[in-house]
N, C-alpha and C positions, 0 to 999 in steps of 0.2 A: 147759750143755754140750749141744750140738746132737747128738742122738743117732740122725736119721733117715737114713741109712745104716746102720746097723744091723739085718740084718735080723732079729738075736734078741731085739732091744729091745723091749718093748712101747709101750717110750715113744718121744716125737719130742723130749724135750727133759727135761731135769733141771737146777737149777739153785737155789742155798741163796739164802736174802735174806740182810740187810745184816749181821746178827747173828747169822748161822748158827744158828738157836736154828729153823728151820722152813726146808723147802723143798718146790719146785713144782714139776707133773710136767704135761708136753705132752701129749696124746694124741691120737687119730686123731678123739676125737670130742668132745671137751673137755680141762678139766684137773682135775687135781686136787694138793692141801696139806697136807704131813705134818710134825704135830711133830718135832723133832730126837729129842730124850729129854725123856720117855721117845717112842718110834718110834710114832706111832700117826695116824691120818689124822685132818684137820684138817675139810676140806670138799670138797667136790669141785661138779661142775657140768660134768655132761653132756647136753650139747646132744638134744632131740627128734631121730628120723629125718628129721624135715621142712625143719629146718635144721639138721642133723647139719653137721661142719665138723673138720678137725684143727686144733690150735695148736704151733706149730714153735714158739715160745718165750713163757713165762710168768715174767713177772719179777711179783715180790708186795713192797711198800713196807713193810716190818717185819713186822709180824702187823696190820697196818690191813688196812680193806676195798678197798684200792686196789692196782687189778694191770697190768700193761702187756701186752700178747696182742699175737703178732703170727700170724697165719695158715700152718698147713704141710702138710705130709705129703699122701697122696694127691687128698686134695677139701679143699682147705684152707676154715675158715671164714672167714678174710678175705683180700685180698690182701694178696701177700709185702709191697709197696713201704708199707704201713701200718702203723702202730701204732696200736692201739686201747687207749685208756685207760680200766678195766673199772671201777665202782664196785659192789663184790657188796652190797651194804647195797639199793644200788636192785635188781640184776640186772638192769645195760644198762652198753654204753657212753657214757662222759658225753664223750667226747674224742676227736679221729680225728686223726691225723698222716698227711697223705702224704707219701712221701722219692720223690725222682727215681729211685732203683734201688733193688735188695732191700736190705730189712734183717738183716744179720746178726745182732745182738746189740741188747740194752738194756739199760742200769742208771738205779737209780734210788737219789734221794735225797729227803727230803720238802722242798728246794729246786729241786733238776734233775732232768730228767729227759735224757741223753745217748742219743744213737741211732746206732749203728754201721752202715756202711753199707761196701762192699769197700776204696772208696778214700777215704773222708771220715767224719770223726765230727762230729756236730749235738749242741751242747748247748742245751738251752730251760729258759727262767724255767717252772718249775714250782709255785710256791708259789701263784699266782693264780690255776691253769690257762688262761692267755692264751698261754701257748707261746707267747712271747717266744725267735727267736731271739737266743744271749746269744754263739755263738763257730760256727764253722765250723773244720776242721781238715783238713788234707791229710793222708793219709797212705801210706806204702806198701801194694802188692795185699796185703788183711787180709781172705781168704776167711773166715778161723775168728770175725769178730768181734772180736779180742782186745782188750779196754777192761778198766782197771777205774778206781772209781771211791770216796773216801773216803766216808764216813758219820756221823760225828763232826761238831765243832765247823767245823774245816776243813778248806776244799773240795777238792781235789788229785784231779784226774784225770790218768791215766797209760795212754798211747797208743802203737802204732809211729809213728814220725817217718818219714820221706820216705826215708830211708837204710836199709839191711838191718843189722840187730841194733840198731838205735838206739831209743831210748824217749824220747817226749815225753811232759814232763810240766808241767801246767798249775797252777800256785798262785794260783787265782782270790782269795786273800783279800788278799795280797799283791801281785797284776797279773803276775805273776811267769812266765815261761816257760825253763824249761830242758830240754836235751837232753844224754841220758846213752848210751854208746857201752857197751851192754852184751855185747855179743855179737856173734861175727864172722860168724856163723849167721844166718839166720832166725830172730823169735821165736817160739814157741812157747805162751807162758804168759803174764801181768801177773798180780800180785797185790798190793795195798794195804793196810796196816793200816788198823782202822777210822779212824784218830784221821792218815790220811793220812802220819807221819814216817815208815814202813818200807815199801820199794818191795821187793818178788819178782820176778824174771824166770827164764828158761826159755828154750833153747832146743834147736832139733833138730839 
């Protein structure tokens, strides 16, 4: 959840990993990683004065040392149009993504890593870190990022489609692409079960 318009927020971003069991917190000058239950902080990592930096979004790969950092808030520490793939075990990034335009959103699976972007979703072979494009996807104007993405067995990513209220959704194990007519609205929301069979949508 992109929370930098908020001006009472302290954070620039919030957002649970794959097993809701922890989540990660953007801020103006690093991030920090808080167990679910019991609520308590994980780790954190904030940046010197010298290369002080925000992170507009902190995607974390279960409770592994592997994080996805994208740059935000007012002196962002990297550019928007990147994704920095963070290994905290080293304290560096071992991986740099450039996208054509800013990055809205990321998910991650310990196979893919998917990159949201306004009008287009990038999924890449993630298992090798050779970031292998694996798909390119058109989508409709998707300011908010809206993806999400299975984490189980199989693979099922779920997108806006090219249409207002419609849901694309990908069954990479099957090659399988379908489009669901969810809504006559705008989307709002995506949500997946882990194990990919239950799709959630939302709209305004």
């Amino acid at each position: 959840m992109n929370l930098a318009a908020d001006k009472n927020s302290e954070f620039l971003y919030v957002g649970f990993n794959q097993d809701y069991g922890c989540f990660s917190c953007g801020t103006e000058n690093g991030f920090i990683v808080f167990n679910t239950d019991p609520l308590k902080e994980r780790f954190n990592r904030v940046w010197q004065e010298t290369t002080s930096g925000g992170i507009g979004i902190v995607e974390i790969l279960f409770r592994c040392n592997i994080l996805a950092l994208v740059g935000g808030g007012k002196n962002p520490k990297y550019a928007s149009n990147k994704v920095m793939i963070w290994d905290d075990y080293q304290s560096k990034c071992i991986v740099e993504l450039e996208c054509r335009s800013e990055v809205r959103a990321v998910r991650l699976r310990r196979d893919r890593i998917v990159v949201v972007m306004e009008d287009q979703v990038y999924v890449y072979n993630f298992a090798d870190l050779q970031m292998q494009v694996l798909r390119q996807i058109k989508t409709i104007s998707n300011p908010k990022g809206i993806c999400a993405l299975s984490s189980g067995a199989n693979i099922v990513l779920a997108c806006p489609s090219t249409e207002m209220g419609h849901v694309h959704l990908e069954l990479f194990d099957s090659s399988k692409v379908l489009e669901i007519h969810a809504h006559n609205g705008p989307l709002s929301q995506i949500c997946l079960s882990m194990d990919g069979k239950l799709l959630a949508t939302a709209s305004v």
